[in-house]
C-alpha positions in Angstrom: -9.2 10.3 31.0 -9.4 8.3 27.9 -13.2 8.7 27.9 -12.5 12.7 28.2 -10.4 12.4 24.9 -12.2 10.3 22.5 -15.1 12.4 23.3 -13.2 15.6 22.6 -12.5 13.5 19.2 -16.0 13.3 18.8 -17.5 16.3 19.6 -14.5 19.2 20.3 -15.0 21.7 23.5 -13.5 24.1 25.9 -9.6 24.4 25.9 -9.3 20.5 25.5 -11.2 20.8 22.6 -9.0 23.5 20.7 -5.6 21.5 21.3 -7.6 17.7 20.0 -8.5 20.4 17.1 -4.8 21.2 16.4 -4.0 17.7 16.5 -6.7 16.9 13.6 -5.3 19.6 11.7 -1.8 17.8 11.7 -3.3 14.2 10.6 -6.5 15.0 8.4 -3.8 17.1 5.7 -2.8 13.5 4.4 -6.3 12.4 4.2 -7.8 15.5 2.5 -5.1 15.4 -0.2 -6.2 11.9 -1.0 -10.2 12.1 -1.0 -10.3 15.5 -2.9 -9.7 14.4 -6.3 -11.8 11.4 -5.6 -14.7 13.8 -5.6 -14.1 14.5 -9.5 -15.6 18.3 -8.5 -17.0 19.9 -12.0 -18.1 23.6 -12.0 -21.0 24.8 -10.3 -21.2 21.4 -8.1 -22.8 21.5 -5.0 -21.5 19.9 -2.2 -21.9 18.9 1.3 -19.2 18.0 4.1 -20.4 16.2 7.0 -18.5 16.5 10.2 -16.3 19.5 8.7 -14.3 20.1 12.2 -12.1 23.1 11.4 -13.1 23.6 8.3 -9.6 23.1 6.1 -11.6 20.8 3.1 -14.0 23.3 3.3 -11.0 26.0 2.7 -9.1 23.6 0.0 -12.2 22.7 -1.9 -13.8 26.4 -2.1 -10.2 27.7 -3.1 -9.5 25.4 -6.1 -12.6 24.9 -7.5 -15.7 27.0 -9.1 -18.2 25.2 -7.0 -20.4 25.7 -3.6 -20.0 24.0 -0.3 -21.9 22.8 2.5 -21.2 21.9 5.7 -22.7 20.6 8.7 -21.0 19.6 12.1 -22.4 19.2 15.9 -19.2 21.0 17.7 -20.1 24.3 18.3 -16.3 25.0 18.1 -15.8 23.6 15.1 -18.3 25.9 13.8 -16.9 28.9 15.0 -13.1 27.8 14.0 -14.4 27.1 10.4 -16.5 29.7 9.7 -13.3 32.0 10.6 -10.9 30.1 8.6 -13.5 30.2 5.9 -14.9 33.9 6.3 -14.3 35.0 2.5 -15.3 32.0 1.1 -19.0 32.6 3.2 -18.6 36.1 2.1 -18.4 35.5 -1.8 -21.5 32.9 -1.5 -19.0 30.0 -2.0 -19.7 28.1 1.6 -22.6 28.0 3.7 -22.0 26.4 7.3 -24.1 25.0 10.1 -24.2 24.0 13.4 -26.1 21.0 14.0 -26.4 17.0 13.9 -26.6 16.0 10.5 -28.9 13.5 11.2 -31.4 16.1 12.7 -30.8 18.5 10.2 -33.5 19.5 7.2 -31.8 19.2 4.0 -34.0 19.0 1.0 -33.6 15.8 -1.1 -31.9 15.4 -4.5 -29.7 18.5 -3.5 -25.7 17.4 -3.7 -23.8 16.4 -6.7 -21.2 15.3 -4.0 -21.3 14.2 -0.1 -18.3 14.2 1.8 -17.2 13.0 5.4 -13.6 12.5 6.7 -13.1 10.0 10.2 -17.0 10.7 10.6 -18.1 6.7 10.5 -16.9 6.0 13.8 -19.1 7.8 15.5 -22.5 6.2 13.9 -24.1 3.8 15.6 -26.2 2.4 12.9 -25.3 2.8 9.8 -28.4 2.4 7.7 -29.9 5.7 9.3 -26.9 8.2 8.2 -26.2 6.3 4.4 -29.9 6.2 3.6 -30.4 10.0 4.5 -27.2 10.5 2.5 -28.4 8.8 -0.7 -31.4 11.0 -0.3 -29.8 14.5 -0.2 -27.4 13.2 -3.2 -28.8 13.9 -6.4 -29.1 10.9 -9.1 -25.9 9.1 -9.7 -24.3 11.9 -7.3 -21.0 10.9 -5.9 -20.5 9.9 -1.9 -16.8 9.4 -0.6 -15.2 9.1 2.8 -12.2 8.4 4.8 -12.4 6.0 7.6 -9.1 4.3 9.4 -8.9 0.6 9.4 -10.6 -0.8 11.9 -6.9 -2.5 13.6 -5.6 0.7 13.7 -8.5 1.9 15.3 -8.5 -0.5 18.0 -4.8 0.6 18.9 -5.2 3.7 20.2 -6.8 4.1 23.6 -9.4 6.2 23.7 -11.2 4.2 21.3 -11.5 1.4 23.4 -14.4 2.9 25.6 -17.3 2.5 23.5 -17.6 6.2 21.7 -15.9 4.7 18.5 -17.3 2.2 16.5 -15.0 0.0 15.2 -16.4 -1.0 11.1 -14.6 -3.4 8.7 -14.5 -2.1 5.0 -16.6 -4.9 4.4 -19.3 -4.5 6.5 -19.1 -0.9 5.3 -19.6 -2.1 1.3 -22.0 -4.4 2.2 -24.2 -1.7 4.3 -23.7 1.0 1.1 -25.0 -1.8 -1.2 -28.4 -1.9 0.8 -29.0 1.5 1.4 -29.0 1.7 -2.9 -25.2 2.7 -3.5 -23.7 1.3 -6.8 -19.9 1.5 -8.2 -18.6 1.2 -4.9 -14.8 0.9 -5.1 -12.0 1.4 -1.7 -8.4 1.9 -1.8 -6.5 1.5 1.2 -4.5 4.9 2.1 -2.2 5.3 5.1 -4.0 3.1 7.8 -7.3 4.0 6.2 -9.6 3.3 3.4 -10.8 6.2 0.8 -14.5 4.9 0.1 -16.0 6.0 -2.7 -19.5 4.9 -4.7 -22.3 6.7 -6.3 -26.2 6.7 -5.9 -28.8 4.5 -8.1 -30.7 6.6 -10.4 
């Protein structure tokens, strides 16, 4: 059962999938309204949210500020739940959404001023892979930030414990930014979680 649930965590589905959806809505508000202004967003900014489950930092960002933003996420539900909740936005050109693994995906390099993920880490395996594709979609000296619970916390809830979540200490995470050519890296611990943030080499 707990295997069912973290799954559903990972990769939302069927009716299971909508209520583990409601219940991310409730606990990613706190996290979203931390990690926004970390993105220092200027006008006309591109960016790109991996892993953008129902789509509300899609909807906050797109709202607030004159920019455009991308996202990709591999729950076909999550696709059609955010593309609803953001339906003007795709309508005024503002957000452009996809369906797909971002690690697949064919994203032309030197494209985002800012990447974005929010309780996405967990469900890497290797972390070199996703951070050096990442620092080559950013553009130079483009900004990367992300939310990621501590790892103790983590390890307390159930469902984690089966394997589908990895489990990363911020320093492992610093350390593995610094080799896939990250710079200015800087974390602040936020409500069981760490808002990382650090910006490309030129």
């Amino acid at each position: 059962m707990y295997r069912l649930i973290g799954n559903q965590f990972k990769r939302p589905a069927g009716l299971l999938g909508r209520i583990i959806s409601r219940i991310m809505i409730k606990g990613n508000r706190y996290e979203y309204d931390k990690l926004i202004p970390e993105l220092d967003i200027r006008p006309k900014h591109r960016l790109l949210e991996i892993g953008y489950g129902h789509g509300m930092g899609v909807e906050r960002i797109s709202s607030k500020y004159d920019c455009f933003v991308d996202g990709i996420d591999f729950s076909e539900l999550m696709y059609k739940e955010a593309t609803k909740r953001n339906r003007n936005h795709i309508k005024n050109k503002k957000v452009e959404l996809f369906h797909g693994d971002f690690m697949d995906a064919k994203i032309n390099p030197d494209q985002y001023d800012r990447v974005y993920c929010l309780n996405v880490i967990y469900f890497w395996d290797n972390l070199d892979l996703p951070f050096s594709k990442i620092k080559t979609v950013l553009k130079d000296h483009g900004l990367l930030c992300m939310f990621m619970a501590h790892k103790d916390f983590i390890a307390k809830m159930k469902f984690t414990l089966d394997g589908i979540f990895n489990k990363y200490a911020i320093d492992e995470v610093v350390s593995l930014l610094k080799l896939a050519g990250f710079e200015d890296i800087s974390y602040n611990l936020e409500n069981n979680g760490y808002i990382i943030k650090c910006r490309k080499k030129s």
